[in-house]
C-alpha positions, 0 to 999 in steps of 0.5 A: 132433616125437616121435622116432617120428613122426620114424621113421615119416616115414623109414621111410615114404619109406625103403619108397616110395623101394624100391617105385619099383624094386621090386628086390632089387638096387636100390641103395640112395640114402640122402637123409640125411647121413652119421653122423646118426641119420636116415641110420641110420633110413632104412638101417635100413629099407632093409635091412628092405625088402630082406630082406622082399622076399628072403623073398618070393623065397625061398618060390618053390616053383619056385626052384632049390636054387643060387638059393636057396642064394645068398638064404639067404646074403645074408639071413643078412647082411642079419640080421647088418647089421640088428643092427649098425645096431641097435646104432649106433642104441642108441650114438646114445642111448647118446650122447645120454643118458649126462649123465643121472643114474638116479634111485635107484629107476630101472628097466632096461627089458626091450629097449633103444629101438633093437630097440623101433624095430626092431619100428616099421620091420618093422611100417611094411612089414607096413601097406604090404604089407597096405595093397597086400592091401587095394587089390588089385583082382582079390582077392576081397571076402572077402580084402580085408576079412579084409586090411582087418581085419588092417590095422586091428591093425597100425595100432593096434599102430603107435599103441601101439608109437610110444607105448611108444617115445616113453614109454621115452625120455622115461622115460630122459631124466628118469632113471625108467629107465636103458639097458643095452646088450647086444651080440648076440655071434651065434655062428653067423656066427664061425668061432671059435664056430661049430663047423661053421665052425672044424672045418674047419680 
C-alpha cells in the first residue's frame, strides 16, 4: 500500500469517527497503538478536525467576546500541537531514512513529507465538508452544483497531492532527494521572545 493510500484510509475514519458526535469537546478515542505512525496520522487529523470545527464556531456573528476569547486561544494550541505532531510525523521518516546515502547530485526538496501530509489531511475534511454541501437537501440546484464543481477540484488535487507525496518519498529512499528538517521555532507562543509576553515581567 502507497503511504498516502494509508493516510487517506486514517484520516478518513479519524473525520467519521468525529462526526458521530460532532462535538468540539468530544474525546478523542485513538484505535492505533501508541508510538506508531498510524496513532500520530489518526491524531493529526483529529486535532485538524477539531480546530475545523472551532473555526466554524468562532465566525458566529452572535458569539460573545468571552467565548470567543476562549476558541481563540484553544486554536492558538491547537495550531501549536499541529506543528509538533507535524514534526514527530518528519522524525518518524527522519528515522526510517537516515541509512540512506544521498546520491551526489540529490536535492532537498521545498517542504519535508510531513507538512505535504499536513496539506492531505486538511484536504480530506475540505472533500467531506463540501461533499456535505453537495448533498444538502434543502440547498438550492445552483449551490449544490457550484459545490459539486469545487468538490470535483478538491478530488483532483487529493489525486495529485497523494502523487507528489508517494514521489518524494520514493525519491528519498533511493537517495534523488535527501530531508531537511527545520524546527518551526514560533515566537509568538514563548514568553522569552515574545515581546507583549516578557514585558510584563
Amino acid at each position: 500500500m502507497k503511504f498516502t493510500a494509508l493516510c487517506r484510509e486514517i484520516f478518513d475514519r479519524s473525520v467519521n469517527d468525529y462526526h458521530v458526535s460532532n462535538d468540539v469537546d468530544t474525546p478523542i478515542n485513538n484505535p492505533y497503538a501508541q508510538g506508531s505512525i498510524e496513532n500520530y496520522l489518526y491524531l493529526k487529523n483529529w486535532i485538524d478536525t477539531v480546530q475545523w470545527h472551532l473555526e466554524d464556531i468562532i465566525r458566529d456573528p452572535e458569539i460573545s467576546p468571552l467565548d470567543a476569547l476562549a476558541i481563540k486561544r484553544r486554536i492558538d494550541k491547537s495550531n501549536q500541537d499541529r506543528t509538533d505532531l507535524v514534526e514527530m510525523i518528519d522524525s518518524y521518516f527522519l528515522t526510517k531514512y537516515k541509512e540512506v546515502k544521498p546520491l551526489p547530485d540529490a536535492t532537498i526538496n521545498t517542504e519535508s513529507p510531513a507538512w505535504a501530509i499536513d496539506r492531505l489531511s486538511i484536504l480530506a475534511l475540505k472533500i467531506y465538508h463540501m461533499r456535505e454541501q453537495v448533498e444538502r437537501p434543502e440547498a438550492t440546484e445552483e449551490h449544490r452544483a457550484k459545490c459539486q464543481a469545487k468538490l470535483n477540484v478538491l478530488l483532483e488535487q487529493q489525486v495529485d497531492l497523494s502523487t507528489a507525496i508517494d514521489q518524494l518519498l520514493e525519491d528519498i529512499e533511493n537517495g534523488r532527494k535527501y530531508m531537511k528538517v527545520y524546527k518551526q521555532m514560533k515566537m509568538y507562543n514563548d514568553p522569552s521572545t515574545n515581546p507583549v509576553l516578557y514585558g510584563k515581567k
